[in-house]
N, C-alpha and C positions, 0 to 999 in steps of 0.2 A: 504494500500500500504506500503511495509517495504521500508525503508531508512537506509543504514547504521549508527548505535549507534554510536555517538561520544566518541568511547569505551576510549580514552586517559584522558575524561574529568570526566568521572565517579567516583565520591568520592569513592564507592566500590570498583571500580575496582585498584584506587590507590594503596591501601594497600593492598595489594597481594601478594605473592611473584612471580607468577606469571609477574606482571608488577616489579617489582625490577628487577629480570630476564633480560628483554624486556627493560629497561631502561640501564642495562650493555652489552646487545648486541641487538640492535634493531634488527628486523623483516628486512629478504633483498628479496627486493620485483620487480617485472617487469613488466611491464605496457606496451606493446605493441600496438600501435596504440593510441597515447596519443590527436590526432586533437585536443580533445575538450577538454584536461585539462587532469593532473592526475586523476585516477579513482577515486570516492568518497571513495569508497570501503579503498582506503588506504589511504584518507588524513583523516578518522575516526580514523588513531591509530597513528596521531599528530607523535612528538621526539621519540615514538615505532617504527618507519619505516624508512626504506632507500631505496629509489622509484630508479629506472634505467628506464628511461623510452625512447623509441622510438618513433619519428616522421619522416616519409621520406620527407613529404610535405612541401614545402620552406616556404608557410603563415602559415601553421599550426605547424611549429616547431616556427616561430618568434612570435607568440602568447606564445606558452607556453617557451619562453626564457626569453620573458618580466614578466611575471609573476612570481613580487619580492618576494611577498607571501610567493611564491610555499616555496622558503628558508626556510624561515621564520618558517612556519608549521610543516615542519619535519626534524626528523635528518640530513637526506640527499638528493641529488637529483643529480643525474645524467642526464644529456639530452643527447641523441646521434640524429642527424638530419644524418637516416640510415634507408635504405631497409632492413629487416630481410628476410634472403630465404637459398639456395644452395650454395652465394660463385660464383658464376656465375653474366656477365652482362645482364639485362632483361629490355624488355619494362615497363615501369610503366603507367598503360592505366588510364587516365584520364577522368572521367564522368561529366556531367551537373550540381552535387550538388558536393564538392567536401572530402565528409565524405566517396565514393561510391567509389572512386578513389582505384587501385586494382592493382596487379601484374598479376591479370588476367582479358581478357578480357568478358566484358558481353556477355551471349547470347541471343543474336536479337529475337530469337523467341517466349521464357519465356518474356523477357520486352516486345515485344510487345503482345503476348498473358494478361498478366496482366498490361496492359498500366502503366507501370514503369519510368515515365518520367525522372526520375533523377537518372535514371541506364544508361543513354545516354551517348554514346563516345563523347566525346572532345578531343581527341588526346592523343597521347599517348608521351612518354619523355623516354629515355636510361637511365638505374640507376644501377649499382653495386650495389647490393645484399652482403652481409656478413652473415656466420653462427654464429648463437646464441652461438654454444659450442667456438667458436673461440674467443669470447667476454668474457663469466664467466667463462671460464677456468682457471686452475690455473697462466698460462702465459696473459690470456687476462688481457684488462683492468678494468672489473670489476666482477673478483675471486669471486664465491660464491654467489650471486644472484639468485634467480628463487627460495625462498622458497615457493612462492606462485604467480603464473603468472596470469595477468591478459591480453588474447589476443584478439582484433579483429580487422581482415588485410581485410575485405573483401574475403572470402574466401581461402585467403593463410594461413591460421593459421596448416594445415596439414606441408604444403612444408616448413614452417619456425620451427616445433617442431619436424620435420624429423631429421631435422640437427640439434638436442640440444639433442640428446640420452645419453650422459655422468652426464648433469645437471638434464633429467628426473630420471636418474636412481638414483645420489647421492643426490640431492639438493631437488626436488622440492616435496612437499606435498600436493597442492591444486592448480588448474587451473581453472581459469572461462574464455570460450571463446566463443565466436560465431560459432554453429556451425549450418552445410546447410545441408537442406531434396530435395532437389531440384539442377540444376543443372543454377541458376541463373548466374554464373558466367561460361564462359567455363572450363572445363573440373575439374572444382571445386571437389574435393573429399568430400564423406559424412560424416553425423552423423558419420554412422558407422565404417568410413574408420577411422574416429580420435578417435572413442574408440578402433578400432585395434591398431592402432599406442600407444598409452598409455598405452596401458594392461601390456606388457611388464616390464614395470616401479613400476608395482603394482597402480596406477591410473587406478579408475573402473569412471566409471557413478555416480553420485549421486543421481543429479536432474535438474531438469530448473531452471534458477532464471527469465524468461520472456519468451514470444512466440511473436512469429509474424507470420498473418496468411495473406492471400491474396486470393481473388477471381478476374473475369473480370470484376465486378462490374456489372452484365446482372439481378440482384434482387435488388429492391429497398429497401436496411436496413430500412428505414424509418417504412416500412408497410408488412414487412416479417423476419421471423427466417428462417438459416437456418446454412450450417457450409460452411468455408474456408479450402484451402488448405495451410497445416504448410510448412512455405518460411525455413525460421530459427530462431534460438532461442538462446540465452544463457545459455550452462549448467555448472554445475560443476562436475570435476572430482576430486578426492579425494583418497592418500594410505591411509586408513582406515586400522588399526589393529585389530579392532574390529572385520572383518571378518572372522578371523582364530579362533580355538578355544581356540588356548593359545597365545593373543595379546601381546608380546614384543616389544616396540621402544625406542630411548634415550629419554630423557627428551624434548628436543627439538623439537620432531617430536610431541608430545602430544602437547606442547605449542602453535606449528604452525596450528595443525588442528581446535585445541578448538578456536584461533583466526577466522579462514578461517571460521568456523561455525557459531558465532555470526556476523561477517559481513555479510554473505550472507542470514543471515533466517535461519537458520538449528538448531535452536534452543535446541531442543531435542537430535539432535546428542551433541550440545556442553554441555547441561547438563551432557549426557553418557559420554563422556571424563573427566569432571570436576576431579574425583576422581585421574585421572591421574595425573592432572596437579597442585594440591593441597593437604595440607596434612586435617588433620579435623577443624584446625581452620582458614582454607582457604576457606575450603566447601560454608559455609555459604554466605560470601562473592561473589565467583564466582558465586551460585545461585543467590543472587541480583544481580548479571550484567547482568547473564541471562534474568530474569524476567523483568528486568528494559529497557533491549533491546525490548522485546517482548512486553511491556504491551501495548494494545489495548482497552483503556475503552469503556464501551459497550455504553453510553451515546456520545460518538464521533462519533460511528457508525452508531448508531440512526439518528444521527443529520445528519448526508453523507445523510442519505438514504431519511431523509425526505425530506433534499434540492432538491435528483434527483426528487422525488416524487412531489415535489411543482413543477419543471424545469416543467415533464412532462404534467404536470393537465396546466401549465399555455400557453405551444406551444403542443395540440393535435398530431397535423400531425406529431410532431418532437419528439412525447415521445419517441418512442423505442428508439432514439439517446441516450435521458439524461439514460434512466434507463441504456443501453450497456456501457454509457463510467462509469458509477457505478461498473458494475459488472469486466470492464477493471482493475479497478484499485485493485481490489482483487484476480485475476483471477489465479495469482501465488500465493496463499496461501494457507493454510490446506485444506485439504479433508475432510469435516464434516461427510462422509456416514455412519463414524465408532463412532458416537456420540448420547448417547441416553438418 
């Protein structure tokens, strides 16, 4: 299972020019839907980052307000207790868990099709809405943000980067956001509608960094294989230069992706940038952060698999459980078919 690198703490990664860079202008970062804390994602590059982060929820902004830490930890910190969307006043529909809480409302027939207990309306609240470009704009109050967005609204993550086209197109290099194959939330826009929307910007697709899948639960896991329907998932989008066949960008656009890649796993992409982002007596160094992110000893893995192995041998009825949440926790990583 990857964990973002405590990339700030890495002896390698210190001496870089790279982080001297990142230590003269930290990384301006945005964190969308923050309920449960700043993304880890960004509190991995420590006094490298300055977080802007949104929370609409009244409990869920007074948690991460208290939290003295959060200061503490990085350069900077923004809170705004604010709806991201249109600029417009809207319902804010309120669910049973309050993580599920959404500018849109759920649809009745998917939750109860897949008995989604915690997709359940509790009422909904009137909230003003603000657009993103209206905030990091040159006039807003925090200019310059969105080098790398980290969004998930419950399904509004479309209607809230509709209205931020000036930041997609100047500012933003990397996006990790929740996005929906399914139409769980009413009138929710897709996958696909948010890779349309991003194209524009030179933000393509990368990859998933998680799935989530969901059935009616009418097969007993315990005592059957079989497969789920994809709810949604987290992916990342990325302007990659590297797709052209003569890659130009400033200096900062190389520093911000080679970042967004070692947080997320993209390992290989960040090594393919290194070069950009270092001269030859950098090289080496950025390769150890890399590597150091990534390393996986195979004796850890051993050991994962015998535990599930022991789980199952020791509750029969319950194996396929232990071996599944085994294979869970790898289940976004490499692709071995091309391995021989």
């Amino acid at each position: 299972m990857l964990t973002p690198p405590d990339l700030a703490a890495l002896p390698s990664f210190q001496t870089t020019r790279l982080a001297e860079r990142l230590r003269r202008e930290p990384l301006r970062l945005i964190d969308i839907g923050a309920r449960d804390g700043v993304s880890d994602l960004f509190l991995a590059l420590g006094k490298l980052a300055r977080v802007l982060a949104f929370e609409p929820d009244e409990e869920g902004f007074a948690a991460l307000s208290e939290d003295r830490a959060l200061r503490e930890r990085l350069a900077e910190v923004l809170l705004r207790r604010e709806a991201l969307g249109d600029g417009t006043r809207r319902p804010f529909h309120l669910m049973s868990k309050a993580t599920n809480h959404s500018l849109l409302p759920t649809n009745p027939t998917l939750v109860d099709r897949y008995r989604m207990e915690l997709f359940r309306p509790a009422g909904a609240i009137e909230m003003d809405t603000s657009r993103l470009d209206d905030i990091v704009g040159p006039t807003g109050g925090a200019p310059g943000f969105g080098e790398i967005i980290k969004i998930d609204t419950q399904a509004s993550e479309h209607l809230i980067l509709s209205h931020a086209p000036q930041m997609l197109a100047d500012t933003t290099i990397a996006v990790i956001a929740e996005v929906w194959f399914c139409e769980i939330y009413q009138g929710a826009p897709s996958f696909a509608d948010l890779c349309q929307l991003l194209q524009p910007a030179g933000l393509a697709f990368y990859g998933f960094t998680s799935f989530f899948l969901r059935s009616g639960k009418r097969v007993d896991k315990r005592t059957s294989l079989g497969r789920e329907r994809a709810l949604y998932a987290d992916a990342l989008f990325v302007r990659d230069p590297l797709d052209q066949s003569t890659p130009v960008a400033p200096q900062r656009h190389w520093d911000v992706l080679f970042v967004a890649a070692v947080l997320t796993g993209y390992f290989d992409l960040a090594l393919e940038i290194a070069p950009r982002v270092g001269d030859a007596d950098d090289l080496a160094a950025l390769s150890t952060v890399v590597h150091t992110a990534a390393a996986a000893p195979a004796a850890d893995l051993v050991a994962e698999a015998q535990a599930a192995f022991a789980a199952a041998a020791a509750d029969p009825a319950n194996a396929m459980v232990a071996l599944g949440r085994f294979v869970d926790r790898w289940r976004s990583t490499f692709d071995y078919g091309d391995v021989r």
